[in-house]
Structure formats: C-alpha cells, structure tokens
C-alpha positions as CSV (number, residue, x, y, z in Angstrom):
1,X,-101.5,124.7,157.9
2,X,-98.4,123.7,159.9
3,X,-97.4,125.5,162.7
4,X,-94.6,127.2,162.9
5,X,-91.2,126.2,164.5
6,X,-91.0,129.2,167.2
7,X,-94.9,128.0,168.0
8,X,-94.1,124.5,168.6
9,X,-90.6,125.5,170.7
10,X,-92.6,127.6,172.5
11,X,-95.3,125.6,173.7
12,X,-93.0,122.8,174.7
13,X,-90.2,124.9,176.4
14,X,-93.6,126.0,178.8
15,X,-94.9,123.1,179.0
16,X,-94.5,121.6,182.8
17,X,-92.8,118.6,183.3
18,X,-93.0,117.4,186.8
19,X,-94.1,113.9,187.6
20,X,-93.3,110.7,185.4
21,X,-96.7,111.3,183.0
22,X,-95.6,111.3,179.1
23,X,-99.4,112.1,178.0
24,X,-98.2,115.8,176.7
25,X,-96.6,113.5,173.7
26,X,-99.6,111.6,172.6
27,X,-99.9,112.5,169.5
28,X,-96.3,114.2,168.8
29,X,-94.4,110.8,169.7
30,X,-94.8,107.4,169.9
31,X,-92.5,104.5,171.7
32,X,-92.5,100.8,171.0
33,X,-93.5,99.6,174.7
34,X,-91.2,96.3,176.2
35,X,-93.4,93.2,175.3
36,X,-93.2,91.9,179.2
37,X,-95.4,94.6,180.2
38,X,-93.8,95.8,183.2
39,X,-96.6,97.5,185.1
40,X,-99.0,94.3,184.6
41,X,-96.8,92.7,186.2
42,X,-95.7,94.7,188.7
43,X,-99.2,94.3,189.7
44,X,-99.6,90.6,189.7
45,X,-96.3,90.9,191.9
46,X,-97.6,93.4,194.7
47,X,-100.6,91.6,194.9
48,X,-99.0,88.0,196.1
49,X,-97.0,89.8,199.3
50,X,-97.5,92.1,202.4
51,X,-94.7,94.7,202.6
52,X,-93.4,96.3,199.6
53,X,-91.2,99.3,198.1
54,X,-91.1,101.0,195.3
55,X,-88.0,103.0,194.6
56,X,-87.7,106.4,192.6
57,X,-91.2,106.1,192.1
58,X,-91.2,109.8,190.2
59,X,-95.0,111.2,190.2
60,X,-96.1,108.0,191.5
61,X,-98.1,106.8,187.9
62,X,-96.9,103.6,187.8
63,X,-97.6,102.4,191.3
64,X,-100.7,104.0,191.0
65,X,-102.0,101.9,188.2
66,X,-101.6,98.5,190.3
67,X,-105.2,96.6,191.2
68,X,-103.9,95.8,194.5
69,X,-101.0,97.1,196.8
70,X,-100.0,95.2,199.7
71,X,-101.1,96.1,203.1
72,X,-97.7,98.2,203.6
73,X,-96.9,99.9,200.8
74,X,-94.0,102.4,201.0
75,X,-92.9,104.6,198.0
76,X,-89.6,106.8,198.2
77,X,-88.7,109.5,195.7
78,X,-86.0,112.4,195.5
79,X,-87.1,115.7,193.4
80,X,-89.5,117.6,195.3
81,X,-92.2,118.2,192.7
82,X,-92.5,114.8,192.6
83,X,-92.4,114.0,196.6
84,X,-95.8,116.6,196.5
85,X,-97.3,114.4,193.4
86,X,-96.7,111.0,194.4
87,X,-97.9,111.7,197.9
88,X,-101.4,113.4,196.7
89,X,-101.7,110.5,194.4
90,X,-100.6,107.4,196.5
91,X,-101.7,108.1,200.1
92,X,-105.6,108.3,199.1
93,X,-104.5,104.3,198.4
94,X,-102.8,103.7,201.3
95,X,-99.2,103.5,200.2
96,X,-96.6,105.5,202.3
97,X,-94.6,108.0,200.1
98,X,-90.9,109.1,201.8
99,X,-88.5,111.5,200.6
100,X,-85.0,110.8,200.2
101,X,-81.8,111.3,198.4
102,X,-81.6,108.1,196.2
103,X,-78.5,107.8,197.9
104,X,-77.3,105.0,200.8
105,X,-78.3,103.8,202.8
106,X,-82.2,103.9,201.9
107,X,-84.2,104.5,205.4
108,X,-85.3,101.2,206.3
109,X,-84.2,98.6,208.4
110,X,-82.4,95.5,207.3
111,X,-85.3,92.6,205.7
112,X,-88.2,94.9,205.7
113,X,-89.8,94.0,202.6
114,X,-90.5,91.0,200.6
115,X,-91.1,92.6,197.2
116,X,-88.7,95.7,195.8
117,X,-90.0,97.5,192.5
118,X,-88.4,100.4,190.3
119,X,-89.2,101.7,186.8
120,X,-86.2,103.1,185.3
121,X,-84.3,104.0,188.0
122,X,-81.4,106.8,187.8
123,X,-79.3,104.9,189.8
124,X,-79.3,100.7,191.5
125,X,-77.7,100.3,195.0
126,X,-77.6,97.1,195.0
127,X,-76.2,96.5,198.3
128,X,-79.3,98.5,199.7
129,X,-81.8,96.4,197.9
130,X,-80.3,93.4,199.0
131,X,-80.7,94.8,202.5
132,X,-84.1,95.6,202.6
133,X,-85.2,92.4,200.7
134,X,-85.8,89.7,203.2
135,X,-84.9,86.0,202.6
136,X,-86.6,84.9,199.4
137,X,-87.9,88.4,198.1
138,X,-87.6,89.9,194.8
139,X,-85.9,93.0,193.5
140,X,-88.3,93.1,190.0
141,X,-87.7,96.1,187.5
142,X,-87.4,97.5,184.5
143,X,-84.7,99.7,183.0
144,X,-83.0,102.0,180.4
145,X,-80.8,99.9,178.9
146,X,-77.4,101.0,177.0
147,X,-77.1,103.8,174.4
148,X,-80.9,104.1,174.9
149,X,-82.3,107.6,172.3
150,X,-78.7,108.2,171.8
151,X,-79.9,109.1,167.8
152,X,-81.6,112.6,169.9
153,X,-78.8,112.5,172.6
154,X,-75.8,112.3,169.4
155,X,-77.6,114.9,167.2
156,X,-76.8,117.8,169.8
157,X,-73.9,116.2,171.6
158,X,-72.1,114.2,169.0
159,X,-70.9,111.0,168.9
160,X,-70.2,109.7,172.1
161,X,-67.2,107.3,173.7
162,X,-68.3,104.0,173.4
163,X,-67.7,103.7,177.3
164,X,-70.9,105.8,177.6
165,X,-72.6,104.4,174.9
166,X,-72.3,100.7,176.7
167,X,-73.5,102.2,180.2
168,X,-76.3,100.6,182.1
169,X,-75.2,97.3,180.0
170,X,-77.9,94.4,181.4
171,X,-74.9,92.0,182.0
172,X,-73.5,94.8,184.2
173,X,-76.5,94.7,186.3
174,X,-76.0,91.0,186.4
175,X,-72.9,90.9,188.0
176,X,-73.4,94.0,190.3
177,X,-76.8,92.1,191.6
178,X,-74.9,88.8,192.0
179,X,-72.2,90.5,193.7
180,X,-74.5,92.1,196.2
181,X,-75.6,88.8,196.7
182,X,-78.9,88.1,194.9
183,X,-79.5,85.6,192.5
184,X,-80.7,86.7,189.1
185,X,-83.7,85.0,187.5
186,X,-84.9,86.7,185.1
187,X,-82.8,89.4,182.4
188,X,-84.9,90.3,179.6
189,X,-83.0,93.2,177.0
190,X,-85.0,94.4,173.9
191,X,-84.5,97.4,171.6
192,X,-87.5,99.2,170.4
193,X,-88.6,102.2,168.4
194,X,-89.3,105.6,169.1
195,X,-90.9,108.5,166.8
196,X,-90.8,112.7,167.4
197,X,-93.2,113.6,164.9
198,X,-93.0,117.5,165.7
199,X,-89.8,119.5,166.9
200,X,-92.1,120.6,170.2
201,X,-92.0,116.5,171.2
202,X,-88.0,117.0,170.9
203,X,-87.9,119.9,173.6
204,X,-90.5,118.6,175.9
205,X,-88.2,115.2,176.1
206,X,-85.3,117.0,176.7
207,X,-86.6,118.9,179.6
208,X,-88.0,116.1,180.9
209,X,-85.3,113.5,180.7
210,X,-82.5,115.6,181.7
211,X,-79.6,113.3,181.6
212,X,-80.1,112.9,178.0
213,X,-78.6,116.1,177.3
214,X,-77.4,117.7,180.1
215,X,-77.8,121.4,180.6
216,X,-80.4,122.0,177.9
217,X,-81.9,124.8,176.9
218,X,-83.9,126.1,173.6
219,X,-81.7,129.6,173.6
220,X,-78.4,127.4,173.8
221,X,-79.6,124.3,171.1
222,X,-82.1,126.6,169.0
223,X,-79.8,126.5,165.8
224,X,-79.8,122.6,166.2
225,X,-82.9,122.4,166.9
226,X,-84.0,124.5,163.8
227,X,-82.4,122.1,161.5
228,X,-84.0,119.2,163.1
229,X,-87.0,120.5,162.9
230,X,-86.6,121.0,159.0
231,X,-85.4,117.2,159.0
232,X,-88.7,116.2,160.7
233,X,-91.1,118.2,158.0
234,X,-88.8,116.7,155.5
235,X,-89.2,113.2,156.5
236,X,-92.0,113.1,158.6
237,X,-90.4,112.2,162.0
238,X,-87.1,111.6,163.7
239,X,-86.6,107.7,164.7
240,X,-84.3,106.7,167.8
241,X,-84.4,103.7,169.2
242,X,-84.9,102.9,173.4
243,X,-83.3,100.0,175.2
244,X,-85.2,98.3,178.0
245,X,-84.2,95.5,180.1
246,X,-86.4,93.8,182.6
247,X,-84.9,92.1,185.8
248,X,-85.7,90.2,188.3
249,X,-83.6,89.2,191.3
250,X,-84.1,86.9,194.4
251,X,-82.5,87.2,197.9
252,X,-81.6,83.7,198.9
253,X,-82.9,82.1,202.0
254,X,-80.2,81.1,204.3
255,X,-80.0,77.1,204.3
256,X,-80.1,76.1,208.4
C-alpha cells in the first residue's frame, strides 16, 4: 500500500538537512550526474600540488572523498551546522576547516594557494580567487548552471523573467573569470535529468536547497504540494532537468 500524502510531508518536513549529503533521496529521486566527474577529478587535481582551498565546502563530503589532499589543505564554509560537520569530518585528515561569510575578501593572503576548488558555489568572487591563486594555479569547479530544476522552482513560483532564468549563464562566468584576470581553459555546460518519485523527495529538496524557492514551508505550499503529489502517483514521477557546468581557470605567470 502507498503511503499517504500527510505521511510522506511529514517525514520529509522532519527530516534534517544540514551538511551537503543527498543520501535521504536514494530511492525517492534520482539525478543524471555531469559526465566529467567532478570529484574524480578534483582528486587527481589535489593530489599534483601542496597548498590548496576549497571554497563553500558545505558538510565537507566532497573534499572528503579525495585519495589524497595536499599537505595544506584549508576548507572555508559559512552556515554554522556545516562549519561543526566539515570540521569533525575533515580535520581527522588533516585539512584546516575556517569559517567565514563567503563574502570579500576571503582570509588569506595574496598567492597562497596553487589549486582553488568549489562544488556549486552560492556565489564566485572572482577577484578573490584570482588573489589567492598564485602564478600558474587553477581555479577548478563545478556549478549550477542556468534555470537549473526550474520545472520544481516554476510549479510553486510561476514562470519566471527570463533574466532569472539565464542567471549563472557559463559564458557569464567566462567573462567575469577573464576580467578578474584568469584565463579560462576549460567550460564544459551539460543539461541532465532529474526524477522526484515521491512528494516527501519534493519537501526534503526544498528545505535543503533554499534558494530554489525562497521562504518555503509545507503550511504555506501544502495545497500545491497536494496536487503535485497527485501528479506524481498519476505519472509515476515529476521530471526537471539540472544544469551543470564545469570550469577551469588558470592565473597566468607573469612573463619577466
């Protein structure tokens, strides 16, 4: 037998959702993953240098699942929960974790690292990572890409201006990491597809991405989400699609 709507709402709206760990959907939703595999090659990345960042690191799960991390490793992260999760996960490998604002400047000195990582950042300061980089290191990451879920984001919010819907545009990250001064070397976009298979996966997204629909609650959406979760008995899941886009970007080494 099914369950019932109010049981799957309920369970999800309790669910916790600190750290960057999706595991509470296996099973209720699946997503196409980007075919670079980012964290593979974060990996092969870290390995090859001595000093490296990661920024926004969240729980610290990504990091975490590299072979090797360079002999200083420094991770920085904003939301509290996350600060505490990161650090119990990440100092037992020797990698630094410091908490700051995601907001400029980040608290290093000038050419202090030769490799800078983030997965899906919030928001790029370019100039920072620029600073931070020393001649010839990499800024390497992957991101959410334009209009990325907007099928969930749409079906409570409606249809959005198409300024929005173009935000975090890969080309834009082109010129704002060229105009910070790096050289881009690699820009990767793909589209791929994502399945909620129960009503419960729909919640637990939404409190965990919260820029997807800001504000959300079940008491203020549960009308929507009733009808949504009819749609998904009906036709067995509700498909949106995610944009990634992988980059990579070099700080040039001054020519004597």
């Amino acid at each position: 037998m099914s369950r019932s709507f109010d049981d799957l709402v309920a369970e999800a709206a309790a669910a916790p959702v600190d750290g960057w760990d999706f595991s509470w959907l296996d099973g209720r939703a699946t997503e196409q993953r980007p075919s670079w595999g980012y964290q593979r090659a974060m990996g092969e990345r870290l390995a090859r240098v001595s000093a490296a960042l990661d920024i926004q690191t969240g729980g610290g799960e990504v990091l975490a699942g590299a072979p090797e991390l360079p002999a200083l490793m420094v991770a920085t992260e904003s939301w509290p929960p996350n600060v505490a999760k990161a650090t119990a996960l990440l100092h037992p490998l020797g990698a630094a974790v410091v908490a700051d604002a995601d907001e400029p400047p980040l608290p290093f000195a000038a050419d202090a690292f030769e490799l800078v990582t983030s997965r899906h950042p919030v928001t790029v300061w370019w100039d920072e990572i620029a600073r931070v980089l020393r001649p010839g290191g990499t800024y390497f990451s992957q991101q959410v890409g334009p209009a990325s879920v907007f099928e969930v984001v749409e079906y409570f919010l409606g249809p959005q201006p198409e300024e929005v819907r173009r935000g975090r545009h890969p080309d834009d990250a082109r010129r704002a990491a060229e105009a910070a001064g790096l050289e881009v070397v690699t820009l990767r976009p793909e589209t791929l597809r994502t399945d909620f298979f129960d009503i419960g996966a729909v919640v637990y997204f939404l409190r965990k991405v919260i820029w997807m629909v800001p504000g959300f609650t079940v008491d203020q959406y549960r009308d929507r989400l009733r009808q949504l979760d009819e749609q998904i008995r009906r036709d067995g899941s509700f498909v949106a699609h995610t944009t990634r886009f992988l980059i990579e970007a070099r700080k040039p080494v001054p020519r004597a």
